[in-house]
C-alpha positions as CSV (number, residue, x, y, z in Angstrom):
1,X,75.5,-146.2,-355.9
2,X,79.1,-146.1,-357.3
3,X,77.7,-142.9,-359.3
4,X,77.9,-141.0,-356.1
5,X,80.1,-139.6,-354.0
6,X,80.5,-140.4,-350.5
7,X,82.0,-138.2,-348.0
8,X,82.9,-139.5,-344.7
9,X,79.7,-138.6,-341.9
10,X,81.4,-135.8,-339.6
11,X,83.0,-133.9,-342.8
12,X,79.6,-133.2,-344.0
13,X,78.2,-130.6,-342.3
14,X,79.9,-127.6,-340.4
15,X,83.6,-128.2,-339.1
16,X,83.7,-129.8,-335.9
17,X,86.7,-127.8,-334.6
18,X,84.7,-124.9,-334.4
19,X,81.5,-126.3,-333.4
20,X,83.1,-127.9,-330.5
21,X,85.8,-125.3,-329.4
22,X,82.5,-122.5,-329.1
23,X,81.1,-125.6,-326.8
24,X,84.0,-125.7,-324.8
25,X,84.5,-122.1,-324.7
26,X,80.5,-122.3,-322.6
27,X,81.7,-125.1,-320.6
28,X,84.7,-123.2,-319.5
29,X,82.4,-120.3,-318.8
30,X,79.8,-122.2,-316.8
31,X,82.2,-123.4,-315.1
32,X,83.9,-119.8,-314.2
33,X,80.2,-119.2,-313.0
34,X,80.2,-122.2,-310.3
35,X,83.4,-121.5,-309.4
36,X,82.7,-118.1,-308.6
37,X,86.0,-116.8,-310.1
38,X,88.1,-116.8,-313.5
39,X,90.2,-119.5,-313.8
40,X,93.1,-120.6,-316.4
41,X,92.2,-122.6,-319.4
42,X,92.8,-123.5,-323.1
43,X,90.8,-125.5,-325.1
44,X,91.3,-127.9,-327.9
45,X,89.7,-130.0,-330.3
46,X,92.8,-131.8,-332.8
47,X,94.8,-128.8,-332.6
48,X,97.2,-129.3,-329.9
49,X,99.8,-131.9,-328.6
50,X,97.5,-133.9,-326.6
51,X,96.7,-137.3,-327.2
52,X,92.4,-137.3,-327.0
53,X,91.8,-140.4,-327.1
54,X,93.9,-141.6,-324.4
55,X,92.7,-138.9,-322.3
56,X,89.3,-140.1,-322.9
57,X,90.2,-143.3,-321.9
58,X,91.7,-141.9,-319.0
59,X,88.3,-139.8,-318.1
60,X,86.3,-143.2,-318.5
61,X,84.6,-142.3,-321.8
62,X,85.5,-146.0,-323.2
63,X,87.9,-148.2,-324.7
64,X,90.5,-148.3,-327.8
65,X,88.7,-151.3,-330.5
66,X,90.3,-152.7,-333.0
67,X,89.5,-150.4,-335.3
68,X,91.7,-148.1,-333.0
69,X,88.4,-145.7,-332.2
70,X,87.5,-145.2,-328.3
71,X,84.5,-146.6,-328.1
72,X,81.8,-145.7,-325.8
73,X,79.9,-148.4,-323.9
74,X,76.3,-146.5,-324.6
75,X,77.4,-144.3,-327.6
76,X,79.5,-146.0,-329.7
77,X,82.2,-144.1,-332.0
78,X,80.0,-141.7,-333.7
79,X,81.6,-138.5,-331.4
80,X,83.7,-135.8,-331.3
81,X,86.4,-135.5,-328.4
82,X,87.5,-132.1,-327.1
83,X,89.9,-131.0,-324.1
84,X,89.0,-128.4,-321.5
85,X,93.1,-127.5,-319.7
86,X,92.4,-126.1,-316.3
87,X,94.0,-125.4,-312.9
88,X,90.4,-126.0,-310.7
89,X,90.7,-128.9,-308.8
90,X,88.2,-131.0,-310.5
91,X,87.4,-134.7,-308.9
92,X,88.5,-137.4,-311.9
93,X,86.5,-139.9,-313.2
94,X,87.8,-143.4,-313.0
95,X,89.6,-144.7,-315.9
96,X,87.7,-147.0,-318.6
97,X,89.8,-150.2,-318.1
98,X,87.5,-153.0,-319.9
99,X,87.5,-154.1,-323.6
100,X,84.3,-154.5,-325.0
101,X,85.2,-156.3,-328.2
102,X,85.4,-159.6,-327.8
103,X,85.8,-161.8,-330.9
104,X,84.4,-159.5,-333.2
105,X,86.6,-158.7,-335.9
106,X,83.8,-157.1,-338.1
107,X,86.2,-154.3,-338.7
108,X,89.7,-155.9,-339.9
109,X,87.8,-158.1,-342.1
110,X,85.4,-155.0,-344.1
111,X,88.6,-152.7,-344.2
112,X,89.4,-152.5,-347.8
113,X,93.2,-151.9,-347.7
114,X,94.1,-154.3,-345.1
115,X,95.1,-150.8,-342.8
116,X,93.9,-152.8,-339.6
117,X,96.0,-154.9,-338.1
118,X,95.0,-156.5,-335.1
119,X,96.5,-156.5,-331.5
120,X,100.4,-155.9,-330.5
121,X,101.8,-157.8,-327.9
122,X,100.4,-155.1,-325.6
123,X,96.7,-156.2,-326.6
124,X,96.8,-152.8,-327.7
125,X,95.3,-152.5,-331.4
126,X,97.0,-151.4,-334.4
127,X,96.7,-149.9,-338.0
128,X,98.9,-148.8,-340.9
129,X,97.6,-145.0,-341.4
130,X,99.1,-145.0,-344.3
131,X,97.0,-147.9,-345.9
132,X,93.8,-146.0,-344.8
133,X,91.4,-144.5,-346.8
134,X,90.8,-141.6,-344.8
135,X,94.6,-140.8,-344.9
136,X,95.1,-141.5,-348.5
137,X,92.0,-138.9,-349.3
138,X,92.8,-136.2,-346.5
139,X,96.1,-136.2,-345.3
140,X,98.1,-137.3,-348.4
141,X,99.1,-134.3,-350.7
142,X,100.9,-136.5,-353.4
143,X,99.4,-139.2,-355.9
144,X,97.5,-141.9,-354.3
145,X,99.2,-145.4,-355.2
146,X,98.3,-146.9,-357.8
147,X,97.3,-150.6,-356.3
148,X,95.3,-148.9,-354.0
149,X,93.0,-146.5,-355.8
150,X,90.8,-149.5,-356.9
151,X,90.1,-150.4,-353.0
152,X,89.3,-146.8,-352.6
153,X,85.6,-147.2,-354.4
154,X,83.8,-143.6,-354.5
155,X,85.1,-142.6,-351.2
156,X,85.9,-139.3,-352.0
157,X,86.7,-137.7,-348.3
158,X,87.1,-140.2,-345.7
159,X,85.9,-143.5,-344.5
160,X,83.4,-144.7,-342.3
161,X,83.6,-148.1,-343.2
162,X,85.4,-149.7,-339.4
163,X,82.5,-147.9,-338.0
164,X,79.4,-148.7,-339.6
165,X,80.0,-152.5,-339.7
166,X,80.7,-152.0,-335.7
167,X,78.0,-153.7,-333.4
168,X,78.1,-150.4,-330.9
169,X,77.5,-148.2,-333.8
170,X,74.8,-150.6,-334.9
171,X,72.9,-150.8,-331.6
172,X,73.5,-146.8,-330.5
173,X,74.5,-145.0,-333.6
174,X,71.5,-142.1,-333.8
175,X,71.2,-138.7,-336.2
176,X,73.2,-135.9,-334.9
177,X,70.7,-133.4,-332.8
178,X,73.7,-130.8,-333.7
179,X,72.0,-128.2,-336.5
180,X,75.5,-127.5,-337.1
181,X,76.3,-131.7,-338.2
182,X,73.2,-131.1,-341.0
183,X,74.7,-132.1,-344.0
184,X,75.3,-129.6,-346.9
185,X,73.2,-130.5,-350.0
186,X,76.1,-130.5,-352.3
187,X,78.5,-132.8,-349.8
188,X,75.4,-135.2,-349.0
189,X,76.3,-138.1,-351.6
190,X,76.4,-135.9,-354.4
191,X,76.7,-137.1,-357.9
192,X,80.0,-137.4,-358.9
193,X,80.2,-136.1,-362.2
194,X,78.5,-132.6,-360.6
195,X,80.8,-132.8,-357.8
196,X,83.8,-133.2,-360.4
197,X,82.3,-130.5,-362.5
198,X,81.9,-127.7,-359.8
199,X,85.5,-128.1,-358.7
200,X,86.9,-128.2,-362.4
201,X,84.9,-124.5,-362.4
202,X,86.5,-123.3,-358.9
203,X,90.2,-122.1,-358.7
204,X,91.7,-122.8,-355.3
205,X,90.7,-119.8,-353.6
206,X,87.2,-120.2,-354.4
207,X,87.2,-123.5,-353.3
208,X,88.8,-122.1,-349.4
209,X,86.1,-119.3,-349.7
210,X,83.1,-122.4,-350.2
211,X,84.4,-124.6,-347.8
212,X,86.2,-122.8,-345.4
213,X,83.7,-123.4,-342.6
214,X,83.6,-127.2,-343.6
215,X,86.5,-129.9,-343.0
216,X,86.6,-130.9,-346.9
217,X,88.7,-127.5,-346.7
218,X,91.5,-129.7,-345.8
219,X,91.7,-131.6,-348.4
220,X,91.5,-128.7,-350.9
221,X,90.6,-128.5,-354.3
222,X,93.7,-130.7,-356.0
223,X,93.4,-133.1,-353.9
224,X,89.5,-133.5,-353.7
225,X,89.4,-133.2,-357.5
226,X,92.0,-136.1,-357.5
227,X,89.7,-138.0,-354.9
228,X,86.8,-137.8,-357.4
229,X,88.8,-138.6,-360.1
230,X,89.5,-142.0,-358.9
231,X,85.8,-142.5,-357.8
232,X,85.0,-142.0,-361.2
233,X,87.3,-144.2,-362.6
234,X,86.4,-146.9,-360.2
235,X,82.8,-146.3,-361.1
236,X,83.8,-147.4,-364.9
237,X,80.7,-145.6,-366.8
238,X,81.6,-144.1,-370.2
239,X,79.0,-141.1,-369.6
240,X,82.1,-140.3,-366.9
241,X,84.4,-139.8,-370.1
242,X,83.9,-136.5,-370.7
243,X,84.6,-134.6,-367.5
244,X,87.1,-136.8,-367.1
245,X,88.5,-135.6,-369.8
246,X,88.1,-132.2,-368.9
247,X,89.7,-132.9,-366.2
248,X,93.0,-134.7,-368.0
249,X,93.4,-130.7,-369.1
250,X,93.0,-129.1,-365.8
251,X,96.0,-126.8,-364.4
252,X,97.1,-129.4,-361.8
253,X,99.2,-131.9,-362.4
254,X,97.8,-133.9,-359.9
255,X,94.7,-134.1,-361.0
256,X,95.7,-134.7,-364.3
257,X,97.4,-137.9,-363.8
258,X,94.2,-139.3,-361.6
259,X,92.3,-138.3,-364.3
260,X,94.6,-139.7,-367.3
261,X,94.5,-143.4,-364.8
262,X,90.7,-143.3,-364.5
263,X,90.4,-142.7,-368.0
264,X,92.2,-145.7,-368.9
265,X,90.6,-147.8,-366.2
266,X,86.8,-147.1,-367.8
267,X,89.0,-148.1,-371.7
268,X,90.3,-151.4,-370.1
269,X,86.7,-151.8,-368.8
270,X,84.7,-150.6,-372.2
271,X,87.1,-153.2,-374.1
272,X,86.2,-156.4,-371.6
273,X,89.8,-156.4,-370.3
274,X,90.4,-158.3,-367.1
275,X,91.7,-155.3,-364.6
276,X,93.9,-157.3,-361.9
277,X,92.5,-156.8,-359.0
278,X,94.5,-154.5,-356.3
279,X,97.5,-155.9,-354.7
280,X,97.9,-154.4,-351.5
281,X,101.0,-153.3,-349.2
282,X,100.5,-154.7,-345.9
283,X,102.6,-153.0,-343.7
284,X,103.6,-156.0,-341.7
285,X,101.5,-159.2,-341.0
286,X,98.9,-159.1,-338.7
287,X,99.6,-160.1,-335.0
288,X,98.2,-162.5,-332.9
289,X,95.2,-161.8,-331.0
290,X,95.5,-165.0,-328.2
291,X,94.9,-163.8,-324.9
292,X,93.5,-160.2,-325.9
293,X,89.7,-161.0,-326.1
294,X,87.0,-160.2,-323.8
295,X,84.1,-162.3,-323.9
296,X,82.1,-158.9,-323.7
297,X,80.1,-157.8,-326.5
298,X,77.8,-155.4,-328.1
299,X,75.1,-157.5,-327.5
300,X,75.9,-158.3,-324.0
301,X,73.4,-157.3,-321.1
């Protein structure tokens, strides 16, 4: 319901760069054990200079699709990737060297901002991060653009949406078994107007101290309050007035001009005004795709 907030799947439990790196850290340790002597190592899970993916294409965990994920043949894209460095001599997997998409193109047509973009002339597939929702709600510190905050919905942290219209996610995709991937109550499509009031009542620190052991931390509190801001604004409800308002006074400018936009957004819809609909900044024109596709897909034996 456009009332709610929704915050991407892996952000709403425990942070996965801890769960993983303690998982790595026992892998490494097994591994000292069947090797019968220490060995050098360093783990890491999005917090070093490698490139993951690749190296997971490498290992023969699955193949880039054109929603840019890897993609694994029997798991889809619902995973985590993590790197164990070492100098054992380990045997290597064969590299995954099959595209499994076909003709699908379920994920460049359900992308709301356009950010997919098809093949290069590598075959190799390609987005505009900065057209993606998960980008403009995470990674961006400044004001969202304007002609995009419409496309944004009630996204609030994220985007799952090039995953769950995937077929592999639809045929594999399965609850975590992870205790630590439970979602928290309060990030688990809350309402918006309590999400926006509990941050409103948090100063920054407090919101670190809440979160720290979450990946919402990221965002922080401006920029999550800004997130929600928008939702609400997109939602259009007049009982979403008043903390709106509230937050049109809060201490950050940031949020204050979200705030000030939604506001006027639910006034243009309370008076029956026409709101154009988003115009969106493709970051150049999708490529062409002749030659790319495999006749393999999801629902192939």
């Amino acid at each position: 319901h456009p009332s709610r907030a929704i915050v991407a799947r892996y952000a709403r439990g425990r942070d996965y760069h801890h769960v993983i790196t303690e998982k790595l850290d026992a892998l490494a340790q097994r591994l000292e054990h069947l090797a019968g002597r220490p060995f050098r190592r360093r783990a890491y899970v999005d917090t070093g200079p490698l490139l993951e993916r690749e190296l997971a294409v490498r290992a023969g965990l699955g193949w880039f699709g054109r929603n840019t994920m890897l993609i694994h043949p029997r798991r889809g894209s619902y995973f985590f990737l993590g790197v164990l460095l070492t100098d054992l001599a380990l045997q290597p997997s064969p590299p995954f060297t099959e595209d499994h998409c076909g003709t699908c193109r379920n994920c460049l047509d359900a992308c709301p901002t356009g950010a997919l973009l098809g093949y290069d002339d590598d075959c190799a597939p390609v987005m505009d991060a900065t057209l993606c929702i998960s980008y403009l709600t995470i990674e961006l510190k400044g004001p969202i653009p304007v002609e995009l905050r419409p496309a944004i919905g009630n996204r609030v942290y994220g985007c799952d949406i090039c995953q769950e219209v995937c077929p592999w996610n639809e045929r594999f995709s399965s609850p975590a078994a992870e205790p630590a991937y439970s979602p928290r109550t309060e990030l688990d499509n809350p309402s918006l107007i309590d999400l926006a009031t509990r941050l409103l009542e948090m100063s920054g620190k407090a919101f670190l101290r809440k979160y720290r052991d979450s990946p919402v931390s990221r965002a922080r509190r401006n920029g999550l309050l800004r997130n929600v801001c928008v939702a609400l604004g997109n939602w259009g409800a007049a009982e979403a007035i008043p903390v709106l308002e509230r937050a049109a006074a809060d201490r950050s400018e940031l949020v204050r001009e979200h705030a000030r936009w939604a506001l006027e957004r639910i006034g243009a819809e309370s008076e029956g005004s026409d709101l154009p609909p988003p115009v969106l900044p493709r970051g150049r024109p999708r490529t062409a795709e002749t030659g790319c596709e495999s006749p393999l897909r999801a629902d192939s034996d």
